[in-house]
C-alpha positions in Angstrom: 112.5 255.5 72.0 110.3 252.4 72.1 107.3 252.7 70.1 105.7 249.4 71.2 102.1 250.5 72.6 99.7 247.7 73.7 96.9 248.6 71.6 98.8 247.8 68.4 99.1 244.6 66.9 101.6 244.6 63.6 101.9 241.8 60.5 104.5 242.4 57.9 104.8 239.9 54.3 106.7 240.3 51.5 103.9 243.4 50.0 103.6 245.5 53.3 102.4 245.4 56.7 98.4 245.4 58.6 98.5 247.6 61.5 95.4 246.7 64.2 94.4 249.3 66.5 92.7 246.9 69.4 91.1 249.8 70.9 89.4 251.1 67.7 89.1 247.6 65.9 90.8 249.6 62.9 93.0 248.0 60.3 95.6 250.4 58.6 97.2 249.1 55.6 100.9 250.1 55.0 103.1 249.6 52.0 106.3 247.9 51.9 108.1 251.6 52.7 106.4 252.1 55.3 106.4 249.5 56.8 110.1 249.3 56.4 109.9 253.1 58.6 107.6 251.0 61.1 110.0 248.5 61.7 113.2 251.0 61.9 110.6 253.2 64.5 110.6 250.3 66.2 114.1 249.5 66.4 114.8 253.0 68.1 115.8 254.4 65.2 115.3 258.3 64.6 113.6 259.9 61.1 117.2 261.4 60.1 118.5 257.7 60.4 115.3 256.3 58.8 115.7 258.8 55.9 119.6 258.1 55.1 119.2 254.1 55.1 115.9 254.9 53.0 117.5 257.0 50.3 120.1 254.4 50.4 118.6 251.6 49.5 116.4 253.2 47.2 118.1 255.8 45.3 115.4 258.4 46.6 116.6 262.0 47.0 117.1 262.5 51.1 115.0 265.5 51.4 112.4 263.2 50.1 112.9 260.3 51.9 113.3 262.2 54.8 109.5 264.2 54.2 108.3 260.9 53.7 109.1 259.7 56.9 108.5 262.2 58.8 105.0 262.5 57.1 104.0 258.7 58.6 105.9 259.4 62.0 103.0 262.2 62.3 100.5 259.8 60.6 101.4 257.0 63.1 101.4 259.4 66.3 97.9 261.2 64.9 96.3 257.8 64.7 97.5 257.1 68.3 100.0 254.3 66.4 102.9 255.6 68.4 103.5 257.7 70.8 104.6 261.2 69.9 108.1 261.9 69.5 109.6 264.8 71.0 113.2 265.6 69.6 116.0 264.9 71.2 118.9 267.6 70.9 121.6 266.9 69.2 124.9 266.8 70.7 126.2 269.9 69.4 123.6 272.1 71.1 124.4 270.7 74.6 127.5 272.1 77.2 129.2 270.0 79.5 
């Protein structure tokens, strides 16, 4: 899913990242793991995949790196940061 929108505008050093909602003139601040989730949202990744490469290179447990994400996906989408996700279903669940 792409999760560019046009009212966002999205700087990223070494400490985090600023987020600028154009619309709102609002600044969000985000710290170097979330922004790390921004930039794997934006890359198409999904919050499963996010979470593994998270607890990876961190040594976090997964159930917590996978709240964690899934915490700012909703904080992002509430904020009108990205556009809601809606789940895709796995492969498992489908029939051919």
């Amino acid at each position: 899913m792409n999760v560019a929108m046009p009212n966002v505008r999205f700087v990223q050093d070494r400490d985090g990242a600023i987020v600028l909602d154009i619309r709102t003139d609002r600044f969000f601040s985000l710290n170097s793991t979330a922004a790390f989730i921004w930039g794997q949202l934006v890359r198409g990744a999904a919050s499963l995949e996010i979470a593994q490469q998270l607890s990876l290179e961190t040594g976090i447990a997964m159930d917590v790196a996978l709240a964690d994400t899934d915490q700012l996906i909703k904080a992002l989408e509430e904020r009108g940061l990205i556009p809601s996700f809606i789940p895709e279903p796995s492969s498992t669940s489908r029939s051919s």
